[in-house]
N, C-alpha and C positions, 0 to 999 in steps of 0.2 A: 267029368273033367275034360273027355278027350272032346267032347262038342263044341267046349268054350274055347278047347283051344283053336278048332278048325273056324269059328266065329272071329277069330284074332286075326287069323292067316290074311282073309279076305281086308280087312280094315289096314292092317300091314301097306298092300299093294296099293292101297285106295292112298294112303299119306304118299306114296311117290307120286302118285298120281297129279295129288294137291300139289306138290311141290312143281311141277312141271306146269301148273295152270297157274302159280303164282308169279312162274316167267313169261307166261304169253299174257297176261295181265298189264307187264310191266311196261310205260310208257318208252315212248323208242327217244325221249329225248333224256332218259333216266341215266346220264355218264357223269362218271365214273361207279358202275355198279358194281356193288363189294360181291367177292367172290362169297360160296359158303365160311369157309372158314374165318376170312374177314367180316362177315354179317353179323356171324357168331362172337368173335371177339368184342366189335361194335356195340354187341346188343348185351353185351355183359356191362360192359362200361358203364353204358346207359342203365342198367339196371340199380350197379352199387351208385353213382352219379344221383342217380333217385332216392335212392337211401338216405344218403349222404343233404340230401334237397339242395343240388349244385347242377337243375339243370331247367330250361326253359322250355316249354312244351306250346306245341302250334305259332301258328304262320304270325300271329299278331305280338305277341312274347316274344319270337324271337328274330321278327324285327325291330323291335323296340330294344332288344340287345346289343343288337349289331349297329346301332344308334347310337347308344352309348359306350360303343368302343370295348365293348366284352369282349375278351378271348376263349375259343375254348375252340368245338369243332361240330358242325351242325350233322347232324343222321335225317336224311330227307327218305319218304316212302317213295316207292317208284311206281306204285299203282293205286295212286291219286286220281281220282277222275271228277271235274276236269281238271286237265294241268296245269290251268291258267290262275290257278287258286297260288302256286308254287312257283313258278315259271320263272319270277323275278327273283328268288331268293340264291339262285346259285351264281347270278351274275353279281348280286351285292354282298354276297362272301366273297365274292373275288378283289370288288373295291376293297371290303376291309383285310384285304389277307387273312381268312379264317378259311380252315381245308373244310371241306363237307363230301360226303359219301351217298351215296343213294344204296338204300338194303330193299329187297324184293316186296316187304310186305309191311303195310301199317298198321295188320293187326298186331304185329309180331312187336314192330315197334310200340306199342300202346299198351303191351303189356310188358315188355321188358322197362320202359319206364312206370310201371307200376302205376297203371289205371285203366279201368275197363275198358273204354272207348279206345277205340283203331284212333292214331295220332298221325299225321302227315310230317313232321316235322318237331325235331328236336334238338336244342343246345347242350350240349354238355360243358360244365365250366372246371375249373378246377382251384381248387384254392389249397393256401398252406395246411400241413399236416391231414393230407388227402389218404386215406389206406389205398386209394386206385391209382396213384400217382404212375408206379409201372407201366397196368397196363394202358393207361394213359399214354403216358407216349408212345408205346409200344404201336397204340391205334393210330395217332398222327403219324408217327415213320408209314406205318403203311399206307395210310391217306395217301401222304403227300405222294408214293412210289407211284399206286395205281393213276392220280390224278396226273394226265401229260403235260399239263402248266406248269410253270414254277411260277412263285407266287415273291 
């Protein structure tokens, strides 16, 4: 037992580790990037939002969203490469006034909306008698604070 645990120790150190290479990762045009705790709450949203099947996943879905005038609040990856795949999507949340967030990682994102593949981008919508409706808004107040526009 005590070998498995000294095996743990080292894998421990190795996840901050990841965690620090998932910010030097992250493109320098990635603003507004959600803090941990914001990324965290973000990525729960998106999780029950998937449950729920109220959200639109990658760059071609959820410009077709924002097309046709859906509200919700987009979760962009920030270590996207290239960035030019994304690049356009946060200027045309801003035409439609929808807040959008950039979170450090697209694997993280691709599993919190529940499916294998790392995802770049994601809509969350919300509709009546939502169980997430709290922290729904709870996530746009904090969008809109971190984002220095007003929309």
């Amino acid at each position: 037992k005590k070998e498995k645990k000294d095996k743990k120790r080292p894998r421990d150190e190795g996840e901050e580790g990841a965690t620090e290479e998932k910010k030097i990762r992250v493109s320098p045009i990635a603003q507004p990037l959600a803090g941990k705790k914001l990324a965290k709450a973000v990525l729960k949203v998106v999780k029950k939002a998937s449950a729920a099947k109220q959200i639109r996943r990658g760059v071609k879905e959820v410009v077709k969203a924002l097309k046709k005038e859906e509200k919700g609040f987009c979760v962009i990856a920030g270590d996207i490469s290239p960035i030019d795949v994304i690049c356009h999507i946060p200027i045309f949340c801003e035409e439609k006034s929808v807040p959008y967030i950039y979170v450090p990682s697209k694997e993280e994102l691709g599993a919190s909306s529940q499916t294998k593949r790392p995802t770049s981008i994601v809509m969350v919508k919300l509709t009546e008698g939502a169980d997430y409706k709290e922290e729904y808004d709870e996530c746009i107040k904090d969008i809109r604070e971190a984002t220095p526009k007003s929309w």
